[in-house]
PyMOL commands that place a pseudoatom at each C-alpha (Angstrom):
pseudoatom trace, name=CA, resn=UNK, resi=1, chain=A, elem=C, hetatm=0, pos=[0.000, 0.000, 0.000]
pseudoatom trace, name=CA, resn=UNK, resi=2, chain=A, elem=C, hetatm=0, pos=[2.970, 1.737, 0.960]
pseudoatom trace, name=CA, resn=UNK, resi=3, chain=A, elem=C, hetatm=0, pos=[4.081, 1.711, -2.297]
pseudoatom trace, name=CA, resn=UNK, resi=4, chain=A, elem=C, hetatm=0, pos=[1.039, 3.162, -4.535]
pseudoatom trace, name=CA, resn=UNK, resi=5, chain=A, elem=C, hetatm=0, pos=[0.782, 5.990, -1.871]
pseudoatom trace, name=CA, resn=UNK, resi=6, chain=A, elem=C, hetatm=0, pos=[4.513, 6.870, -3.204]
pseudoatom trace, name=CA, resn=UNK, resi=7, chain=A, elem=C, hetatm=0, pos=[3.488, 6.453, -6.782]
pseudoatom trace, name=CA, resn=UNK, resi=8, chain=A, elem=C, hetatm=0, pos=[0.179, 8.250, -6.227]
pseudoatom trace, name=CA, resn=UNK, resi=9, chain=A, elem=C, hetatm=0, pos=[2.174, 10.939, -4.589]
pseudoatom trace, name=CA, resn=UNK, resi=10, chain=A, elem=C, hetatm=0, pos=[5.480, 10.768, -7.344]
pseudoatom trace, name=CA, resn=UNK, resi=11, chain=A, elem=C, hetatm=0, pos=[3.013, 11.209, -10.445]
pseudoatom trace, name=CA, resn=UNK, resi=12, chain=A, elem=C, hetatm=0, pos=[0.929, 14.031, -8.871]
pseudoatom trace, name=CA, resn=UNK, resi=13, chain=A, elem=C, hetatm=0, pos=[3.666, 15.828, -8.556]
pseudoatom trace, name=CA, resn=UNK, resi=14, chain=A, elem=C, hetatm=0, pos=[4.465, 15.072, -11.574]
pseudoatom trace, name=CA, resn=UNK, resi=15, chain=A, elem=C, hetatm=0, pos=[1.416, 16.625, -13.000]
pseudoatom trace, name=CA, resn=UNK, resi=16, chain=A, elem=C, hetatm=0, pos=[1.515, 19.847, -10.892]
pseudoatom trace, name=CA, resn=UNK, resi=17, chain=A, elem=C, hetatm=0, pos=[5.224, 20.475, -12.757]
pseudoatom trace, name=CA, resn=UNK, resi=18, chain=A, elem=C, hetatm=0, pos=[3.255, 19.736, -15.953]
pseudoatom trace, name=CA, resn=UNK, resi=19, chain=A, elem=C, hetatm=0, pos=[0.887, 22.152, -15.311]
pseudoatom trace, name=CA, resn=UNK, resi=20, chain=A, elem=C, hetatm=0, pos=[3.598, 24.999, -14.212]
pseudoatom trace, name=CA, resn=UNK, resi=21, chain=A, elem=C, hetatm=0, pos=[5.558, 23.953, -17.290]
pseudoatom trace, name=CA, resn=UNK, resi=22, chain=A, elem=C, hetatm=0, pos=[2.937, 24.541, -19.800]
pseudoatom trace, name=CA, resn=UNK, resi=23, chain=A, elem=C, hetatm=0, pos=[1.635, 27.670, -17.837]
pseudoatom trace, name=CA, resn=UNK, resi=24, chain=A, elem=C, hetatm=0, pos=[4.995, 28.745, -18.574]
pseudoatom trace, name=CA, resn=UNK, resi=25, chain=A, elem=C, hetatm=0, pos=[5.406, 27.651, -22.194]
pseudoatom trace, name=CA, resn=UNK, resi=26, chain=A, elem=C, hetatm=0, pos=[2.069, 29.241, -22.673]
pseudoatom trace, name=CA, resn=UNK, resi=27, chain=A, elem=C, hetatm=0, pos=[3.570, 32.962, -21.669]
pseudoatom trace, name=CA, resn=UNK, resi=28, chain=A, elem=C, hetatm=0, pos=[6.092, 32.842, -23.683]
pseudoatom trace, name=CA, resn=UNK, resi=29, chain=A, elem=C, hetatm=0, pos=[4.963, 35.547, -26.641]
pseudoatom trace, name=CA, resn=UNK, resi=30, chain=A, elem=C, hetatm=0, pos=[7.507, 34.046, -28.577]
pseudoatom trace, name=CA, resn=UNK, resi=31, chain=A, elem=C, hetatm=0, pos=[6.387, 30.329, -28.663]
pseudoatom trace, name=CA, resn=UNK, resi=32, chain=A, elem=C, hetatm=0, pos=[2.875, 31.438, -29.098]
pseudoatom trace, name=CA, resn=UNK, resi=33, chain=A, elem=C, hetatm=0, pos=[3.801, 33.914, -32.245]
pseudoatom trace, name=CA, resn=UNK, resi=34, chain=A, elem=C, hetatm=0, pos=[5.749, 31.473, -34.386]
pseudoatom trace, name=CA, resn=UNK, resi=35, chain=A, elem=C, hetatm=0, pos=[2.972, 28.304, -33.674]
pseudoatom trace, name=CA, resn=UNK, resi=36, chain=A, elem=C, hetatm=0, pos=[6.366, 26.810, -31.630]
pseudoatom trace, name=CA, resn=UNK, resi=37, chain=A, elem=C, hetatm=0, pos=[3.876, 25.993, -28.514]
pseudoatom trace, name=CA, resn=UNK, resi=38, chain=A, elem=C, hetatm=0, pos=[0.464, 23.797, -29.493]
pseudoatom trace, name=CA, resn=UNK, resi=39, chain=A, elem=C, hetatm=0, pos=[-2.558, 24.955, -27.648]
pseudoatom trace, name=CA, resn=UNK, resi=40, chain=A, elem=C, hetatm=0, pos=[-3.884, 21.785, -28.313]
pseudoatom trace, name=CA, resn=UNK, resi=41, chain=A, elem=C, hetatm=0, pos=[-1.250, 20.294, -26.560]
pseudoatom trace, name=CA, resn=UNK, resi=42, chain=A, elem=C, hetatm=0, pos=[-1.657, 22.756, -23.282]
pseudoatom trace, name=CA, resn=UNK, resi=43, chain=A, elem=C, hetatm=0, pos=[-5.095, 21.251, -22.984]
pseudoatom trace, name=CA, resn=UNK, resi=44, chain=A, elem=C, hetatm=0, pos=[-4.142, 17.260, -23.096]
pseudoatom trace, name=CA, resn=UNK, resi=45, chain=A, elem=C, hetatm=0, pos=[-0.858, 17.575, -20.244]
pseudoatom trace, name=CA, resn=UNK, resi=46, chain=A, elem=C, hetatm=0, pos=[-3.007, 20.797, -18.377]
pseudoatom trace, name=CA, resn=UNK, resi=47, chain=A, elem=C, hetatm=0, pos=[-6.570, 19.901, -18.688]
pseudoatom trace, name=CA, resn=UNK, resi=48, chain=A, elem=C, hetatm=0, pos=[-7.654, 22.981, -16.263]
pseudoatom trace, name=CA, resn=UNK, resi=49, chain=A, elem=C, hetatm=0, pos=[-5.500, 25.437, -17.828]
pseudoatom trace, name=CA, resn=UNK, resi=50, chain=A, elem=C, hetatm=0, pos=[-8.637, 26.544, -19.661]
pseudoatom trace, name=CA, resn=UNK, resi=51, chain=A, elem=C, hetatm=0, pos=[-9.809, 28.407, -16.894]
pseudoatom trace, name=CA, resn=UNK, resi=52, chain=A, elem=C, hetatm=0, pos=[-7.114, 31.055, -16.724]
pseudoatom trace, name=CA, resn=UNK, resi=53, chain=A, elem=C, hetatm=0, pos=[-9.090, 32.719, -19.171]
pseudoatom trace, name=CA, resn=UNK, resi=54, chain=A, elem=C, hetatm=0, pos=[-11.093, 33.772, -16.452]
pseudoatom trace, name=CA, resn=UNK, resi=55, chain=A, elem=C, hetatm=0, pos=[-8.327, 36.124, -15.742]
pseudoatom trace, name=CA, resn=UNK, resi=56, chain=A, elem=C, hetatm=0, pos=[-8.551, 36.968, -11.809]
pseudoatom trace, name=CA, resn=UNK, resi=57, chain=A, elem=C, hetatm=0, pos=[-8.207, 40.340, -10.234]
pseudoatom trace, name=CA, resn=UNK, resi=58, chain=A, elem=C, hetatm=0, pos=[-7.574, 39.675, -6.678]
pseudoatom trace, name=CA, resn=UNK, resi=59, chain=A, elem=C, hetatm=0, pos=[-4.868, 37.147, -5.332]
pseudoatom trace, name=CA, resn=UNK, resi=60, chain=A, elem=C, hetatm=0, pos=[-7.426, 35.264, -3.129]
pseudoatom trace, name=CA, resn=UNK, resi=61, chain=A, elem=C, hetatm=0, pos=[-9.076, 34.765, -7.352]
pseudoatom trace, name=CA, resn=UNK, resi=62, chain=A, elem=C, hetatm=0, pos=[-5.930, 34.045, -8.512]
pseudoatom trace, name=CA, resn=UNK, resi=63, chain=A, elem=C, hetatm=0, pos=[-4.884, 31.123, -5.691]
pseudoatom trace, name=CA, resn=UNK, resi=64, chain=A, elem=C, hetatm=0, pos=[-8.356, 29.912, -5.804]
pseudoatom trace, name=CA, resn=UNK, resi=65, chain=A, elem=C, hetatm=0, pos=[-8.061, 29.051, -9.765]
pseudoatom trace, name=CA, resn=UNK, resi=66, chain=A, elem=C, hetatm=0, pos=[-4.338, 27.661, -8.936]
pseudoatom trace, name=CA, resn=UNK, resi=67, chain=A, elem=C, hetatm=0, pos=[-5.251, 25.423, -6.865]
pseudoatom trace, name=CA, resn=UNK, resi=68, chain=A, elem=C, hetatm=0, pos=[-8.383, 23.707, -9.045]
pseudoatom trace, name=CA, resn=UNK, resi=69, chain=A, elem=C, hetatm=0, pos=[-5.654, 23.621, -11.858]
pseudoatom trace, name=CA, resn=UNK, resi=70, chain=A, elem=C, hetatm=0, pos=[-3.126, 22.480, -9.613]
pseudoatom trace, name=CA, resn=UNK, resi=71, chain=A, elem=C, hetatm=0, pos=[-5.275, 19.629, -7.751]
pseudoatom trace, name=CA, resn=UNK, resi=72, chain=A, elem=C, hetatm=0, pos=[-7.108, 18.949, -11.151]
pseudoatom trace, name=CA, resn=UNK, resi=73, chain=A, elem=C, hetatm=0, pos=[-3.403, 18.073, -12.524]
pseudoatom trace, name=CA, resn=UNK, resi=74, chain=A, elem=C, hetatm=0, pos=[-2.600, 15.750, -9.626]
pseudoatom trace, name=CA, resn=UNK, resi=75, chain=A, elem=C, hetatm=0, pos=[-5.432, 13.798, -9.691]
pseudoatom trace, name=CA, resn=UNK, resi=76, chain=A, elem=C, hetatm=0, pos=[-5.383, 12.195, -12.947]
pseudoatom trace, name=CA, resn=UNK, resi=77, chain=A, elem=C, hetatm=0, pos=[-1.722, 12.359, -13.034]
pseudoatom trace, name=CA, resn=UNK, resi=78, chain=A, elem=C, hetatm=0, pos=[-1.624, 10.632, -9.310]
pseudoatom trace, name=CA, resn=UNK, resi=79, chain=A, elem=C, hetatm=0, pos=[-4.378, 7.783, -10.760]
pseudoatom trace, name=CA, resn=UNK, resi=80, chain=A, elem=C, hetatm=0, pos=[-2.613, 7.407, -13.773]
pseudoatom trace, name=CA, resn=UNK, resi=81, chain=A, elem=C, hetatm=0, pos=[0.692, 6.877, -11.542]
pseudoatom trace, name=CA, resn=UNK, resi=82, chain=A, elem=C, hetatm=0, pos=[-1.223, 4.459, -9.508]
pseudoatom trace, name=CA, resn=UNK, resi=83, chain=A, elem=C, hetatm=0, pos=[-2.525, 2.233, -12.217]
pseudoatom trace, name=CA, resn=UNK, resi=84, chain=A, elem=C, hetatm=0, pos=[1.027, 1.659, -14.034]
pseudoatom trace, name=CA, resn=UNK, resi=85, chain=A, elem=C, hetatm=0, pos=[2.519, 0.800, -9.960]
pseudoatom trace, name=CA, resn=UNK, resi=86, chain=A, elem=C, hetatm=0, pos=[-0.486, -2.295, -10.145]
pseudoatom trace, name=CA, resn=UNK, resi=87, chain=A, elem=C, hetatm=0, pos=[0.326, -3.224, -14.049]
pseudoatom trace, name=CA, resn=UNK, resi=88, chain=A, elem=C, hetatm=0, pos=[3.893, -2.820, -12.939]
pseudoatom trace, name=CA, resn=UNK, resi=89, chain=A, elem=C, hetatm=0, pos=[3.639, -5.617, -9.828]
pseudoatom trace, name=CA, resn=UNK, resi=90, chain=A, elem=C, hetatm=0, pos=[1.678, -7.727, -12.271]
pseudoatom trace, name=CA, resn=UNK, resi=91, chain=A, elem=C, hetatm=0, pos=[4.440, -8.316, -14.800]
pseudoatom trace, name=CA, resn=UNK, resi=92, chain=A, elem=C, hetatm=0, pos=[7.718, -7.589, -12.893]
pseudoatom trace, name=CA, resn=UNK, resi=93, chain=A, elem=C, hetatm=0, pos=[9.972, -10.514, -12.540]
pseudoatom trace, name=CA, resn=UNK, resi=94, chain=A, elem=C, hetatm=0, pos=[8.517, -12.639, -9.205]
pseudoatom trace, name=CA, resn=UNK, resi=95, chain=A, elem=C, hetatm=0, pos=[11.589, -15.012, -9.085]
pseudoatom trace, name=CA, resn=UNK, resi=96, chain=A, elem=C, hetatm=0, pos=[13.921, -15.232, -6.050]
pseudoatom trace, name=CA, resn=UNK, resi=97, chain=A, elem=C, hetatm=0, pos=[17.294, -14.619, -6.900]
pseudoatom trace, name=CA, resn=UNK, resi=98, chain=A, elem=C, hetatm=0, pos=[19.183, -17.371, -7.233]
pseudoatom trace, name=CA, resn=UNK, resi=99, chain=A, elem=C, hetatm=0, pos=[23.113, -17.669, -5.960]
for i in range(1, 99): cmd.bond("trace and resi %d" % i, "trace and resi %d" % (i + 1))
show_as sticks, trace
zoom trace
């Protein structure tokens, strides 16, 4: 159990760099201008990085929308972590070492 917490936990975090990553990309004026950056591409590895088109005005706003995008990032990316430990324990090598 140990074990998938760590994943769990590993691949969230994970996710929340994803989600700073492409935040940053995504500022970039540069990588937008020249097509460099996908959009389409900001929406598969950031999901909730739709809503900062809300554009907050106050920094309560602002940490409120960070953390949906933040927790909707480690979610998936924390499930997704969790399913490849159990597919992981189901194929890995079950033998005792032999001398």
């Amino acid at each position: 159990m140990r074990r998938i917490a760590r994943w769990f936990l590993s691949s969230g975090t994970v996710g929340i760099f994803a989600a700073v990553a492409v935040y940053a990309l995504g500022n970039i004026s540069l990588l937008r201008q020249h097509t460099i950056f996908n959009p389409y591409l900001m929406l598969v590895l950031a999901p909730a990085s739709i809503l900062g088109l809300a554009e907050p005005t106050t920094v309560g706003d602002t940490m409120v929308l960070l953390g949906i995008v933040f927790s909707t990032n480690f979610v998936p990316y924390g499930l997704v972590g969790s399913i490849l430990c159990g597919a992981w324990s189901m194929f890995r090598d079950r033998r005792p070492a032999s001398f």
